[in-house]
Predicted model as a PDB file, atoms N, CA, C, CB and O in Angstrom, pLDDT in the B-factor column:
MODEL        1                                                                  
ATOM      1  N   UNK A   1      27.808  10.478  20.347  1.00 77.00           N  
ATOM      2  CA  UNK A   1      28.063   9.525  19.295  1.00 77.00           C  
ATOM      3  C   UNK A   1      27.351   8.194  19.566  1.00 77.00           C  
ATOM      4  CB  UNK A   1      29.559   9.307  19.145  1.00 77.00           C  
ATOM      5  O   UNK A   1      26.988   7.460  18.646  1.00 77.00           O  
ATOM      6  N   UNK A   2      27.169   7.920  20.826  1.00 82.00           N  
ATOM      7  CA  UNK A   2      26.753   6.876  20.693  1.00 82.00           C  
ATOM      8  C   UNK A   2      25.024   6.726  21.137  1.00 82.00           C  
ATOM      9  CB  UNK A   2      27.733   6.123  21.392  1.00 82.00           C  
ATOM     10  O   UNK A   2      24.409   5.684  21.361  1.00 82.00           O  
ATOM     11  N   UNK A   3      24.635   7.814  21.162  1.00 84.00           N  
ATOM     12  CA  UNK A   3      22.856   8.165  20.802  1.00 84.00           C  
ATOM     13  C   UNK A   3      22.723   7.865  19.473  1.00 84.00           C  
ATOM     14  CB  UNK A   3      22.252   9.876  20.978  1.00 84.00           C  
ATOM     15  O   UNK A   3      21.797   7.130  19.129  1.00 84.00           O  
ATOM     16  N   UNK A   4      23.505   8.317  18.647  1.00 81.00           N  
ATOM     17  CA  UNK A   4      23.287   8.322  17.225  1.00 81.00           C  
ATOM     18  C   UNK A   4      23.377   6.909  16.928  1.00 81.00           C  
ATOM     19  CB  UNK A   4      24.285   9.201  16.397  1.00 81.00           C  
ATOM     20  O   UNK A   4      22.327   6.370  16.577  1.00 81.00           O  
ATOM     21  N   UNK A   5      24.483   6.160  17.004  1.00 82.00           N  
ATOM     22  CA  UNK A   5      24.690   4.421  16.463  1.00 82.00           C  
ATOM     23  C   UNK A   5      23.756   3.987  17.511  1.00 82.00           C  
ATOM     24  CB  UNK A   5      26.513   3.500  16.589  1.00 82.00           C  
ATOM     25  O   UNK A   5      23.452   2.889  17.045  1.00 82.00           O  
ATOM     26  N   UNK A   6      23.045   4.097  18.683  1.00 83.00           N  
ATOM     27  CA  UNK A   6      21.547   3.343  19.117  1.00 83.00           C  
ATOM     28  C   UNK A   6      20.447   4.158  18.139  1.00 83.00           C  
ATOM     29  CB  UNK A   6      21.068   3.605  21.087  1.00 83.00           C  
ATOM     30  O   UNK A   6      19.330   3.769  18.478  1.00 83.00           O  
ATOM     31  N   UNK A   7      20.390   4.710  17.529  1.00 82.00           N  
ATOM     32  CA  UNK A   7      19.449   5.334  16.842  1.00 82.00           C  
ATOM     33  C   UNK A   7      19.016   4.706  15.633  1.00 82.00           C  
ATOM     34  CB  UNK A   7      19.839   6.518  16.603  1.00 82.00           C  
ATOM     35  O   UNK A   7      17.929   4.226  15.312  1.00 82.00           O  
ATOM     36  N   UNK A   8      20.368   4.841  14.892  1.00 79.00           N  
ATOM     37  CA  UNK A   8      21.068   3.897  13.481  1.00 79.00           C  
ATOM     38  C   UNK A   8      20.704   2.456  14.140  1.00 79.00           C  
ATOM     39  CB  UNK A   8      23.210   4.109  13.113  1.00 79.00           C  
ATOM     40  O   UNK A   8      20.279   1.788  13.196  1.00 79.00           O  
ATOM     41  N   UNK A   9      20.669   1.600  15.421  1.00 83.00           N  
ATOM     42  CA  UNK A   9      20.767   0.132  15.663  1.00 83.00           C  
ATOM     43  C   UNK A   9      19.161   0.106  15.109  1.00 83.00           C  
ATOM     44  CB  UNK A   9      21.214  -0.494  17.475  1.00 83.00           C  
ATOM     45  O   UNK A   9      18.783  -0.579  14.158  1.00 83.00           O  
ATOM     46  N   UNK A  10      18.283   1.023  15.935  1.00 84.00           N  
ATOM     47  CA  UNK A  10      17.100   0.490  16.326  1.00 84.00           C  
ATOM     48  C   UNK A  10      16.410   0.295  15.124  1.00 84.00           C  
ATOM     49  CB  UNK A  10      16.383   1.279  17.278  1.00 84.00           C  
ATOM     50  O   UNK A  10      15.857  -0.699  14.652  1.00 84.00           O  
ATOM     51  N   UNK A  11      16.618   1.951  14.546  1.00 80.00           N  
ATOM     52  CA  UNK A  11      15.886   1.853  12.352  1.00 80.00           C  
ATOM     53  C   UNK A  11      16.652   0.438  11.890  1.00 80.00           C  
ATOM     54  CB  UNK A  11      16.839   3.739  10.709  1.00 80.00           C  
ATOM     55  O   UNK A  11      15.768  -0.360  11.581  1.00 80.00           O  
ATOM     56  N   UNK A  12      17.461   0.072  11.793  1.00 81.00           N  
ATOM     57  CA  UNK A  12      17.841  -0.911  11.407  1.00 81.00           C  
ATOM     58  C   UNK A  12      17.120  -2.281  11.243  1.00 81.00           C  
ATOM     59  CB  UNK A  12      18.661  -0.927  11.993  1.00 81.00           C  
ATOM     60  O   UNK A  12      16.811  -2.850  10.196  1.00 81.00           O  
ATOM     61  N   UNK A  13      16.895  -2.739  12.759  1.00 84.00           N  
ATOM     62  CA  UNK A  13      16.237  -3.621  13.307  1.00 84.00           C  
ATOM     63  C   UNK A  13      14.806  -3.006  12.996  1.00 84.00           C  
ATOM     64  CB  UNK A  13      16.675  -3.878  14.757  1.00 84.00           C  
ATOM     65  O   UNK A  13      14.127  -3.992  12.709  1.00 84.00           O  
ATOM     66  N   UNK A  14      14.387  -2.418  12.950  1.00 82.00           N  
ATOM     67  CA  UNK A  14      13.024  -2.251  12.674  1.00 82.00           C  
ATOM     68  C   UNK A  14      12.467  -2.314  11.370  1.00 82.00           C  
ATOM     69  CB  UNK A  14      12.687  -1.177  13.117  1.00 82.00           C  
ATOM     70  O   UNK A  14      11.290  -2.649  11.242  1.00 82.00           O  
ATOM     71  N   UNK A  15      13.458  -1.917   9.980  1.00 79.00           N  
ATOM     72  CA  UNK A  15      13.540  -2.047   9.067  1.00 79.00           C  
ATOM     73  C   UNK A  15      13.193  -3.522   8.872  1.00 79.00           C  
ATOM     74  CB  UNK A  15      14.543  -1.518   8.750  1.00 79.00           C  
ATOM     75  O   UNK A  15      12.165  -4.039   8.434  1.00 79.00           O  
ATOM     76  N   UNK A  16      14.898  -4.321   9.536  1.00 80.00           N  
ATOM     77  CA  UNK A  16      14.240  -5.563   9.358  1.00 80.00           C  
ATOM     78  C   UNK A  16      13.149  -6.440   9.645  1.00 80.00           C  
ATOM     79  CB  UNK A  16      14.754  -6.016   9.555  1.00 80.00           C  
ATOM     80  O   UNK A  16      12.684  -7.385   9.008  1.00 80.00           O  
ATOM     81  N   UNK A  17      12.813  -5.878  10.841  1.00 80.00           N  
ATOM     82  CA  UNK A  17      11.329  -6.607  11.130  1.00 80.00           C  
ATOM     83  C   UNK A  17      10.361  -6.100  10.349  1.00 80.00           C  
ATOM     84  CB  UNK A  17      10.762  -6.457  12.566  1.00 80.00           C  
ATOM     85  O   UNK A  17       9.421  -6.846  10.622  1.00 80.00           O  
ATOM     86  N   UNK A  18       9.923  -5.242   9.472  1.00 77.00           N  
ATOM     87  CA  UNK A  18       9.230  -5.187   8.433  1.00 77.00           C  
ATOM     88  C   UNK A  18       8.936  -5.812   7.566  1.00 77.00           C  
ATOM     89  CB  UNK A  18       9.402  -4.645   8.051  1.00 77.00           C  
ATOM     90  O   UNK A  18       7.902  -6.289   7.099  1.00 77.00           O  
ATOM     91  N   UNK A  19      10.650  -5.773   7.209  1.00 75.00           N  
ATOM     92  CA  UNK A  19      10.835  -6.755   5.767  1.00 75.00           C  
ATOM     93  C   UNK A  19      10.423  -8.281   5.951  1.00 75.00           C  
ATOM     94  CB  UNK A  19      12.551  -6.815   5.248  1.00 75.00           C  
ATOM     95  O   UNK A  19       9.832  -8.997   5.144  1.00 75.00           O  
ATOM     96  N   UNK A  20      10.897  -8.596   7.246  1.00 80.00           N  
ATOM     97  CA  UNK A  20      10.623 -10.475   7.669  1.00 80.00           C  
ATOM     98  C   UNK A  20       9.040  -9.881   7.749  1.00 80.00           C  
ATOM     99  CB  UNK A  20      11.557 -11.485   9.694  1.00 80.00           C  
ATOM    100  O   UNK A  20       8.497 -10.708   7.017  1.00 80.00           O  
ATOM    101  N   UNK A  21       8.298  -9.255   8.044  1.00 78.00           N  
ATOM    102  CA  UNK A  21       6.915  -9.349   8.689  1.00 78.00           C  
ATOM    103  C   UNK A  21       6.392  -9.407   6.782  1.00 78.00           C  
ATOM    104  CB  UNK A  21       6.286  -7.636  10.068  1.00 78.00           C  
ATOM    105  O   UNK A  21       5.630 -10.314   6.446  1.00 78.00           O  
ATOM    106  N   UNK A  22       6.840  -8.480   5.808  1.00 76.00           N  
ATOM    107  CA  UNK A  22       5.839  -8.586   5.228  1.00 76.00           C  
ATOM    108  C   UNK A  22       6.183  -9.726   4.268  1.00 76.00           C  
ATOM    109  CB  UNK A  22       5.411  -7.354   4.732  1.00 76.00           C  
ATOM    110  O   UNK A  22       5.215 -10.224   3.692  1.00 76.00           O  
ATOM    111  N   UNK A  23       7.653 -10.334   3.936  1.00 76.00           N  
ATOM    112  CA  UNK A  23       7.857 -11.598   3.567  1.00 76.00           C  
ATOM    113  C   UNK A  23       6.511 -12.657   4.081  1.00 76.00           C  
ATOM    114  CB  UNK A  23       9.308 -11.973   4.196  1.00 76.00           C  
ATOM    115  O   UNK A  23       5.539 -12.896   3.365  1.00 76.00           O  
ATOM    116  N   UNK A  24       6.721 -13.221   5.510  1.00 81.00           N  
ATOM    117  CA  UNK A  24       6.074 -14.053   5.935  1.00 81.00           C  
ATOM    118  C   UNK A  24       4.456 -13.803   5.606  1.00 81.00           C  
ATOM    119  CB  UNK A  24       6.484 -14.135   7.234  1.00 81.00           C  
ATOM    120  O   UNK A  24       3.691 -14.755   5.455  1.00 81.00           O  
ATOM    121  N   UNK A  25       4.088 -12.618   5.528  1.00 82.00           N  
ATOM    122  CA  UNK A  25       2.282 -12.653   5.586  1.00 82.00           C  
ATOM    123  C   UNK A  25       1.941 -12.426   3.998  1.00 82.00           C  
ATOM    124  CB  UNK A  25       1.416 -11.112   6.724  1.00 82.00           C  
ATOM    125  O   UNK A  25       0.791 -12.499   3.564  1.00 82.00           O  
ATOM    126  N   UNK A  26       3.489 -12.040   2.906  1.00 78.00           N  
ATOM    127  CA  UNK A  26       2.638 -12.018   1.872  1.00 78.00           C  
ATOM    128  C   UNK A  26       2.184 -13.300   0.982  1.00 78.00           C  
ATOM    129  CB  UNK A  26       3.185 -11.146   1.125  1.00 78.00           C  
ATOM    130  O   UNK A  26       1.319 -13.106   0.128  1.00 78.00           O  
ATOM    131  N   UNK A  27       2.704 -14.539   1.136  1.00 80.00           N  
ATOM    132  CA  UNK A  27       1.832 -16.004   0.789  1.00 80.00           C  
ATOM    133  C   UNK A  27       0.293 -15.637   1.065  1.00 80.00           C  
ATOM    134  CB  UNK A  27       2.331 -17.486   1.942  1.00 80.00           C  
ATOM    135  O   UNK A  27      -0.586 -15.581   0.206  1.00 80.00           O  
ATOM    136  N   UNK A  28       0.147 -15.396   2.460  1.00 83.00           N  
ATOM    137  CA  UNK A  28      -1.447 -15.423   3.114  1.00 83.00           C  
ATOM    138  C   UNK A  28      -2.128 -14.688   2.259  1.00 83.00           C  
ATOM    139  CB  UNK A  28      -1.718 -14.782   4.641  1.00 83.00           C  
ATOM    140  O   UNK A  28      -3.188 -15.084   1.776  1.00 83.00           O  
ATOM    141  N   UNK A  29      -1.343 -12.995   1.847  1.00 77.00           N  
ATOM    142  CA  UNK A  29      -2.601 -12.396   1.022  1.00 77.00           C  
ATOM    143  C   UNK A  29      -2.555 -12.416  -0.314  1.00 77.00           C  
ATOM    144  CB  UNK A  29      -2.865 -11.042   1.277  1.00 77.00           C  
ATOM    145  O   UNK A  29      -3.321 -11.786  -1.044  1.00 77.00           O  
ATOM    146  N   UNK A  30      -1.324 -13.405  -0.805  1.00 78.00           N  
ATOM    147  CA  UNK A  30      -1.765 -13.487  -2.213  1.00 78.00           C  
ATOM    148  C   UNK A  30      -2.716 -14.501  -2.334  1.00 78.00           C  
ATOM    149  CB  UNK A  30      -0.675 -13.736  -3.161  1.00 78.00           C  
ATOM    150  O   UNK A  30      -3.596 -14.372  -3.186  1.00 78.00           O  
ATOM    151  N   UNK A  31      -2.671 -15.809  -1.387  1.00 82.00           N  
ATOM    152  CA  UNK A  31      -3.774 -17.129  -1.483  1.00 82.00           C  
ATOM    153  C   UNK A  31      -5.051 -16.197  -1.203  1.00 82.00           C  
ATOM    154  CB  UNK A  31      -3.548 -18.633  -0.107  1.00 82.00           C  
ATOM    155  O   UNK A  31      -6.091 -16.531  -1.770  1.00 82.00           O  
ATOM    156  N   UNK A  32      -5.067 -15.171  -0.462  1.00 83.00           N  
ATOM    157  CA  UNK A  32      -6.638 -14.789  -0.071  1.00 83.00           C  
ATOM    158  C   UNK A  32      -7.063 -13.976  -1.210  1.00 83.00           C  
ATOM    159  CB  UNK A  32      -6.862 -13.874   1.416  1.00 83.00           C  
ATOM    160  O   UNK A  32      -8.282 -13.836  -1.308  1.00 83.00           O  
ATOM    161  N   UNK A  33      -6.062 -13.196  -2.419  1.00 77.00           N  
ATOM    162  CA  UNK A  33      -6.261 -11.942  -3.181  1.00 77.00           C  
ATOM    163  C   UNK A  33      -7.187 -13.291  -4.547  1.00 77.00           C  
ATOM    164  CB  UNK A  33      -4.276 -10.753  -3.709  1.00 77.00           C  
ATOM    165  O   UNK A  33      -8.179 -13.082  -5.244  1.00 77.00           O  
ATOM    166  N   UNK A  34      -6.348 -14.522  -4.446  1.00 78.00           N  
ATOM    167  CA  UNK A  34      -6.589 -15.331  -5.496  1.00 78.00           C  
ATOM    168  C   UNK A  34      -5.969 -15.696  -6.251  1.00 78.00           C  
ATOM    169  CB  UNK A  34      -7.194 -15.107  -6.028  1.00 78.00           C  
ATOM    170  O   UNK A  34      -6.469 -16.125  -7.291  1.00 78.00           O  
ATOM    171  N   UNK A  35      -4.241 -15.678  -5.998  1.00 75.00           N  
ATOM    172  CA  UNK A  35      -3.861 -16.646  -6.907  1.00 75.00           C  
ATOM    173  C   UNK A  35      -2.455 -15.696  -7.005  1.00 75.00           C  
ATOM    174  CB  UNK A  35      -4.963 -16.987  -8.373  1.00 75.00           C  
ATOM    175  O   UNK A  35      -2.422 -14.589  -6.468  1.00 75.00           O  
ATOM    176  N   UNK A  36      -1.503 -16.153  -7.621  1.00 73.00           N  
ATOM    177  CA  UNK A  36      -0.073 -15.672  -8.133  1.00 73.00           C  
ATOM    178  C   UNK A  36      -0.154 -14.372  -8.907  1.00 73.00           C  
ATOM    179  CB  UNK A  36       0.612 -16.772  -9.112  1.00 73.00           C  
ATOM    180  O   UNK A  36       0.824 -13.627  -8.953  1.00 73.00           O  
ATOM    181  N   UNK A  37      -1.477 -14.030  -9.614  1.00 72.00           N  
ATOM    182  CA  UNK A  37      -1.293 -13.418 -10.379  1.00 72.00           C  
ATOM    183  C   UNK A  37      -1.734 -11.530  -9.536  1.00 72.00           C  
ATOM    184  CB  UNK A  37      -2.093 -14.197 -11.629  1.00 72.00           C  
ATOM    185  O   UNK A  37      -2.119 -10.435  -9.946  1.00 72.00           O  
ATOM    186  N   UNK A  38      -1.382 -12.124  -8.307  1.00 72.00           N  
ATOM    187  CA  UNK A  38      -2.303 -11.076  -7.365  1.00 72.00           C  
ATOM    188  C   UNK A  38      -0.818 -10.034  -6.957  1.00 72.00           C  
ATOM    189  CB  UNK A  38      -3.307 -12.079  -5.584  1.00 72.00           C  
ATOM    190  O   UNK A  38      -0.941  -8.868  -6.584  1.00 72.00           O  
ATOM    191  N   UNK A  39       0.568 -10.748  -7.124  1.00 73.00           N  
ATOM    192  CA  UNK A  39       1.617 -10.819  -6.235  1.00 73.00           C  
ATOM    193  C   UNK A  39       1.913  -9.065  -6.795  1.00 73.00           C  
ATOM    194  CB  UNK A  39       2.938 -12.304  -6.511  1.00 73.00           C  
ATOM    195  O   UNK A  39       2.319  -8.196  -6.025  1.00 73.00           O  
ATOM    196  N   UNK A  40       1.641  -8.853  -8.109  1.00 75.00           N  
ATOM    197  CA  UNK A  40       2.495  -7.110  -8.431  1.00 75.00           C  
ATOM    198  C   UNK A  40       1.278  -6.456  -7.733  1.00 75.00           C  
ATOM    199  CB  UNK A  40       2.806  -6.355 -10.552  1.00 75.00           C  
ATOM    200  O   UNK A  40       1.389  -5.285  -8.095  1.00 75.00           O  
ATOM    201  N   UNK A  41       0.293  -6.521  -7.024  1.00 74.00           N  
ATOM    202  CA  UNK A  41      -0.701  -5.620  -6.503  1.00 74.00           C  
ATOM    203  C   UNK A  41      -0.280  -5.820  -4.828  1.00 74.00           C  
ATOM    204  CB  UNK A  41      -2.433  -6.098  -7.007  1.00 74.00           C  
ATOM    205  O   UNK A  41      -0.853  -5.093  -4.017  1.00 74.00           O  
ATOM    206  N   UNK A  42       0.390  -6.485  -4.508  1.00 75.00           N  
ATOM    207  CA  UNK A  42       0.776  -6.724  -2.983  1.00 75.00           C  
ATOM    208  C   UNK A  42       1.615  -5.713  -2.505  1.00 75.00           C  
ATOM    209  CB  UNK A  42       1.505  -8.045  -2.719  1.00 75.00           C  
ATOM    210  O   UNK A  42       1.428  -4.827  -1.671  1.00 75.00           O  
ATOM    211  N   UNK A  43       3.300  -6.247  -3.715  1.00 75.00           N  
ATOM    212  CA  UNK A  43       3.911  -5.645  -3.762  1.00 75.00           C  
ATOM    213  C   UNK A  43       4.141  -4.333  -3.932  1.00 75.00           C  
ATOM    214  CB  UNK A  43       4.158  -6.067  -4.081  1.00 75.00           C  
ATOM    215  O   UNK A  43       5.191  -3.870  -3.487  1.00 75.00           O  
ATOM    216  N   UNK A  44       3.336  -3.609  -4.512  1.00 79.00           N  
ATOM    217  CA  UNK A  44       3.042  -2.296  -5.135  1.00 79.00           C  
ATOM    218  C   UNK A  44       1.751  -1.395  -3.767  1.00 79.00           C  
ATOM    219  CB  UNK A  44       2.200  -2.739  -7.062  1.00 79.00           C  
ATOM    220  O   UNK A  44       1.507  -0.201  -3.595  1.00 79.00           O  
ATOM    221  N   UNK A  45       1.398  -2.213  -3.305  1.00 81.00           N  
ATOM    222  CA  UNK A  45       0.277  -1.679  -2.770  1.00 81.00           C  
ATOM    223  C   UNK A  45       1.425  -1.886  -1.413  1.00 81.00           C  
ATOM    224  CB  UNK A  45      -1.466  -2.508  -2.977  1.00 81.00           C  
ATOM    225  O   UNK A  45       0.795  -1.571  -0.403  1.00 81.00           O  
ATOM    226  N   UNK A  46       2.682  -2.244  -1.077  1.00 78.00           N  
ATOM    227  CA  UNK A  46       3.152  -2.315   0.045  1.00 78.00           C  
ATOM    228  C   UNK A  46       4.514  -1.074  -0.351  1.00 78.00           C  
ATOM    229  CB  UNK A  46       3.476  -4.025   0.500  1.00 78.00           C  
ATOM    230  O   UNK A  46       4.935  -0.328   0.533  1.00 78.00           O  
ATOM    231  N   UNK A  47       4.980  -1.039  -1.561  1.00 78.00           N  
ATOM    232  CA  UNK A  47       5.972  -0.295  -2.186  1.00 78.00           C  
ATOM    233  C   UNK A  47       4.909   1.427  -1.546  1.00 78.00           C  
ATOM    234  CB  UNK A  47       6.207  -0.819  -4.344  1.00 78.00           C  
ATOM    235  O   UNK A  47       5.328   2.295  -0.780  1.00 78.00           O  
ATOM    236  N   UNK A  48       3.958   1.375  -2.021  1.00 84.00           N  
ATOM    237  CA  UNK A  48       3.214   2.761  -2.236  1.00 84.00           C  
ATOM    238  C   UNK A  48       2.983   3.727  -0.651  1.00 84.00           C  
ATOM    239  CB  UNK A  48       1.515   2.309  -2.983  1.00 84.00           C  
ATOM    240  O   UNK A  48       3.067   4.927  -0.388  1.00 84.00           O  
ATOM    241  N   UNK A  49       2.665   2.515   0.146  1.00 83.00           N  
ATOM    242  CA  UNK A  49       2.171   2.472   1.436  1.00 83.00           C  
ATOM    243  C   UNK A  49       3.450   2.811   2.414  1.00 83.00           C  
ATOM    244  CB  UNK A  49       1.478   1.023   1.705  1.00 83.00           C  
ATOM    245  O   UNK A  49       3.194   3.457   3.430  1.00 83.00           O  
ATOM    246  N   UNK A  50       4.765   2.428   2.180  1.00 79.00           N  
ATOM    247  CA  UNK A  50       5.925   3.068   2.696  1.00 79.00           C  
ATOM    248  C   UNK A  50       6.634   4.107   1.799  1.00 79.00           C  
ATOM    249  CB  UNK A  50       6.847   2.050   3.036  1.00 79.00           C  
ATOM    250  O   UNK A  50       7.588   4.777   2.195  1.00 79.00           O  
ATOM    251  N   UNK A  51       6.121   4.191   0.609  1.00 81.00           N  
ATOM    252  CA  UNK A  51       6.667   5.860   0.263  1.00 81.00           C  
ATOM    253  C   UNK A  51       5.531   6.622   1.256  1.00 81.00           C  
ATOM    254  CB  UNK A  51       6.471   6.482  -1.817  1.00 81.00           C  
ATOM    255  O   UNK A  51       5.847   7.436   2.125  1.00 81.00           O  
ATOM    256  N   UNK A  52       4.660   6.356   1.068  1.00 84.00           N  
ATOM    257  CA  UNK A  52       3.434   7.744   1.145  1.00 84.00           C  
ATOM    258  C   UNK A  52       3.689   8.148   3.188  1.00 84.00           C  
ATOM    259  CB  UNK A  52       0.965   6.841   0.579  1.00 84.00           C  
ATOM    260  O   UNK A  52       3.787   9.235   3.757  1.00 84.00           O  
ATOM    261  N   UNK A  53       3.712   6.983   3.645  1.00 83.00           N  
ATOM    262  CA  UNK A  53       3.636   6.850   5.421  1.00 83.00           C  
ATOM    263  C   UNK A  53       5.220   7.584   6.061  1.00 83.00           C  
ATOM    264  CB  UNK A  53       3.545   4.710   5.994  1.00 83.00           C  
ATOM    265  O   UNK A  53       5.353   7.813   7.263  1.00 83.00           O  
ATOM    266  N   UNK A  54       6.182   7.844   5.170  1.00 77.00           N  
ATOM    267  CA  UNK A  54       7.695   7.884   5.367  1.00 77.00           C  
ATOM    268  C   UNK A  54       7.718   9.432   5.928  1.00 77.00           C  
ATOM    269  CB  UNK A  54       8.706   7.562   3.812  1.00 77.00           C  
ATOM    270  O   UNK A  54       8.328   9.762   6.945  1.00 77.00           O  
ATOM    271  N   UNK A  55       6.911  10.377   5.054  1.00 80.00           N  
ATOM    272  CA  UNK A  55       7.006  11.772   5.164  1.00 80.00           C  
ATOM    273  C   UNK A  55       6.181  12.380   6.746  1.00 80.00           C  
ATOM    274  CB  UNK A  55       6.259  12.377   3.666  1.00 80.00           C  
ATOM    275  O   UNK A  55       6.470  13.256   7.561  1.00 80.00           O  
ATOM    276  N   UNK A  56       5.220  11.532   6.633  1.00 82.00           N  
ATOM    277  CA  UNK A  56       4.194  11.899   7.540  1.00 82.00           C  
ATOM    278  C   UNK A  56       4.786  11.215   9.115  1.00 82.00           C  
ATOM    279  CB  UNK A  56       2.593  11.223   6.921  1.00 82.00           C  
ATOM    280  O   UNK A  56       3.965  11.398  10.013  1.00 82.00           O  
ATOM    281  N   UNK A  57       5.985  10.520   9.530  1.00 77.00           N  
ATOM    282  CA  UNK A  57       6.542  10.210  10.135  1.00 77.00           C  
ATOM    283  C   UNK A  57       7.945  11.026  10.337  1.00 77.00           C  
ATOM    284  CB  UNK A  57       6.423   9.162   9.852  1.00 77.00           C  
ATOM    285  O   UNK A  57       8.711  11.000  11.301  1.00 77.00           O  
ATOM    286  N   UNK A  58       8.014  11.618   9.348  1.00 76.00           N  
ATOM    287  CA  UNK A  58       9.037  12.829   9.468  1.00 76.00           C  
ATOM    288  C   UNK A  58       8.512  13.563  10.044  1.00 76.00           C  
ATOM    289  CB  UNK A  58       9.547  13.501   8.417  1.00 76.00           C  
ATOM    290  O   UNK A  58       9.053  13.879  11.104  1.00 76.00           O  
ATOM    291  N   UNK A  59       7.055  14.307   9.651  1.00 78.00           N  
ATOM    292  CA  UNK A  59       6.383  15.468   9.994  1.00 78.00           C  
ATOM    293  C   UNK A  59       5.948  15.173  12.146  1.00 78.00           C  
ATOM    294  CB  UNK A  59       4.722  15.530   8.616  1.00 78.00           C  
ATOM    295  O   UNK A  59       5.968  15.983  13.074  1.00 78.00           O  
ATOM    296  N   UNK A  60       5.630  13.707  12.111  1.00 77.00           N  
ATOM    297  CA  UNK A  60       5.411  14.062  13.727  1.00 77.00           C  
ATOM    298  C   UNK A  60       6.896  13.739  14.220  1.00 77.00           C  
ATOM    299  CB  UNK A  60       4.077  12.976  14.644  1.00 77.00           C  
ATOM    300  O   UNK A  60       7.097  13.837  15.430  1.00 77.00           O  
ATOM    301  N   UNK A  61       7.697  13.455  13.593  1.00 76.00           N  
ATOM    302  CA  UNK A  61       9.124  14.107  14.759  1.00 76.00           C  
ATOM    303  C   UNK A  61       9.429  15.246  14.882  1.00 76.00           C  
ATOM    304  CB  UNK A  61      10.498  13.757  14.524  1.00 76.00           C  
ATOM    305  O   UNK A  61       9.486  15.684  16.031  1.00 76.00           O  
ATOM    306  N   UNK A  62       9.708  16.065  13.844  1.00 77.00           N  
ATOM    307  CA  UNK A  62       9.466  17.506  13.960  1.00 77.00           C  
ATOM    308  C   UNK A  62       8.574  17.973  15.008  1.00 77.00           C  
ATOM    309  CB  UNK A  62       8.962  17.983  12.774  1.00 77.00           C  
ATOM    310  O   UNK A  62       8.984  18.514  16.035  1.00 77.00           O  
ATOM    311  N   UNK A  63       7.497  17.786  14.773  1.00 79.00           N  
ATOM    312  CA  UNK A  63       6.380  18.145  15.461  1.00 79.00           C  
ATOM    313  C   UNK A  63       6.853  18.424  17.025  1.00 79.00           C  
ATOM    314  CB  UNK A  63       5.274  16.991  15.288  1.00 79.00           C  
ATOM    315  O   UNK A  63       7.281  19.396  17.648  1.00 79.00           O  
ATOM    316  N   UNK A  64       6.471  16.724  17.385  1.00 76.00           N  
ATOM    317  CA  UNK A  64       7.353  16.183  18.821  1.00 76.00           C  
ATOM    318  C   UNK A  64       8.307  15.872  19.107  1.00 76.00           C  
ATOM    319  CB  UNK A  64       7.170  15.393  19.342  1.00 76.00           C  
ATOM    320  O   UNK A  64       8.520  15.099  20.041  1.00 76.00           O  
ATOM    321  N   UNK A  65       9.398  16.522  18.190  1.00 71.00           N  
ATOM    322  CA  UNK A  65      10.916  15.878  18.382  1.00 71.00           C  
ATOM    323  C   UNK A  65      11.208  17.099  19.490  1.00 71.00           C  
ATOM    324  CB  UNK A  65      12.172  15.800  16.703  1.00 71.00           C  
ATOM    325  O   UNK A  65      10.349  17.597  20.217  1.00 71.00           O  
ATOM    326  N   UNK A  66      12.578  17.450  19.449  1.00 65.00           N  
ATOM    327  CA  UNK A  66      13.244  18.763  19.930  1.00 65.00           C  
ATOM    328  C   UNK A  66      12.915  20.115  19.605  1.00 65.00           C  
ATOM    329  CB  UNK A  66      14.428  18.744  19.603  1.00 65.00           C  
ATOM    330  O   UNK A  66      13.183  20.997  20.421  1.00 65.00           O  
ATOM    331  N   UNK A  67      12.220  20.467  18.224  1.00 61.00           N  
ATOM    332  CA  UNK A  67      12.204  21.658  17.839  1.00 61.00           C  
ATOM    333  C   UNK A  67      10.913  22.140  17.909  1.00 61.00           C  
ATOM    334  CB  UNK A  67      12.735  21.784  16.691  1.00 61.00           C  
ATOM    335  O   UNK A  67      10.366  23.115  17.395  1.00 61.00           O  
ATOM    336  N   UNK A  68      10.418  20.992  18.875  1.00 60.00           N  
ATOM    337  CA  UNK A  68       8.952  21.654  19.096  1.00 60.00           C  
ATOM    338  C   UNK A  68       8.040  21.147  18.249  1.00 60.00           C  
ATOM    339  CB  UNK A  68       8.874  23.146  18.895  1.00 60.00           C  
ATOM    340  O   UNK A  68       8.322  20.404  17.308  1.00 60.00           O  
ATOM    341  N   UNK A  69       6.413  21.694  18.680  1.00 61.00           N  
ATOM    342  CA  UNK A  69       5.436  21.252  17.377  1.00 61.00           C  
ATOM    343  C   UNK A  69       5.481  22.722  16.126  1.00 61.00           C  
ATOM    344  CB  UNK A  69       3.417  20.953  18.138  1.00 61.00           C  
ATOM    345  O   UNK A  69       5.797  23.877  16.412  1.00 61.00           O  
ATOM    346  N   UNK A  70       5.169  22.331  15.095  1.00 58.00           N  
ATOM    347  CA  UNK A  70       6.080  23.572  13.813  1.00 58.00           C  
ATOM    348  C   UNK A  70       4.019  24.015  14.175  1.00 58.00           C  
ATOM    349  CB  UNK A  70       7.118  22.690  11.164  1.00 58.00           C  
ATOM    350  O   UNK A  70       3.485  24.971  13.612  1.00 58.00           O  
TER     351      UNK A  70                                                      
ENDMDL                                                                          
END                                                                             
């Protein structure tokens, strides 16, 4: 039980350091994209980039988790 709630701590915390990481750097790439009107291509291009990366991070635990590489 308590592998699992350090497991649950760490996604957690890592989650959040995402979220603070891409808060803080997205000012920088909307001033560099050109302007406010850049902000639904940030967002969307950061929305897209953690659906698509989510599965393929499933696939190498499987891989290298416990049940072996599939």
């Amino acid at each position: 039980m308590r592998i699992i709630f350090a497991n649950l701590l760490i996604l957690l915390l890592l989650a959040t350091l995402d979220t603070t990481l891409t808060g803080v750097i997205a000012p920088a790439l909307v001033a560099e994209l050109g302007g406010r009107q850049q902000v639904e291509l940030v967002v969307v291009a950061y929305a897209v980039a953690s659906t698509l990366i989510l599965p393929l991070w499933g696939r190498a635990g499987t891989c290298w988790g416990t049940s072996g590489c599939c």
